[in-house]
C-alpha positions in Angstrom: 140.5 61.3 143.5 140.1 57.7 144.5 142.6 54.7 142.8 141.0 51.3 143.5 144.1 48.6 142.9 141.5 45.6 143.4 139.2 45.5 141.2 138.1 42.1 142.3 134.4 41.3 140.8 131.8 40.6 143.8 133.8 42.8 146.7 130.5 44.3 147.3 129.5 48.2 147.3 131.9 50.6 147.6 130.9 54.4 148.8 133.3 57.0 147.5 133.0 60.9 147.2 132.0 61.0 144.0 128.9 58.3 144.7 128.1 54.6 145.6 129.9 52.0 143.4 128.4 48.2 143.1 130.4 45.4 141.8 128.4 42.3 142.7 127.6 38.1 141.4 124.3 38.9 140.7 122.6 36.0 140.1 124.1 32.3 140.0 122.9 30.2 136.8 123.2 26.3 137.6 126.7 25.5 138.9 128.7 26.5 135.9 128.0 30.2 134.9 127.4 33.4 137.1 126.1 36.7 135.5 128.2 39.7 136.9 127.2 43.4 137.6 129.4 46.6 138.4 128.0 50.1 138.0 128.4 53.5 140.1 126.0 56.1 140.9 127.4 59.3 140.9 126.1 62.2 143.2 125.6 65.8 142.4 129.1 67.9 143.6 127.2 70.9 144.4 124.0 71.9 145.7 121.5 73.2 144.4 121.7 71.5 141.5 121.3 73.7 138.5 118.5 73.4 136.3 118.8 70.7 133.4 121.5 69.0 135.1 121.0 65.1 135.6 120.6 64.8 139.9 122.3 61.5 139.5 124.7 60.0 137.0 124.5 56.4 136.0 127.2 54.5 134.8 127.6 50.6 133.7 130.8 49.3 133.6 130.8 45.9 133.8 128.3 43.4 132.5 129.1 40.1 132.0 128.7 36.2 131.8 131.5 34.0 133.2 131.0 30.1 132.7 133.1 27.2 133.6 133.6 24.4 131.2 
């Protein structure tokens, strides 16, 4: 079990033992507005994986457009 108390946007990737988490500024539009990305990968717990179960599970969690007026 892993309790993340900052959940700053942009700290970067994060590896846990449940997968590779990314929360990054992805890409910077004009000096005003930033989109924003955070999504985790999650890794199988067991090997081998059994048959019609997904080898990696993708989650989105945060999408989003932050301007400044």
């Amino acid at each position: 079990m892993v309790n993340r108390l900052d959940n700053k946007a942009g700290s970067g990737i994060h590896v846990g033992p449940s997968g590779v988490e990314f929360n990054e500024r992805v890409l910077a539009l004009g000096a005003n507005a930033e989109a924003r990305f955070g999504a985790s990968v999650g890794f199988p717990r067991q090997l081998p994986v059994v048959e019609g179960q997904q080898l990696f599970n993708w989650d989105i969690h945060r999408l989003g457009l932050k301007t400044r007026w």
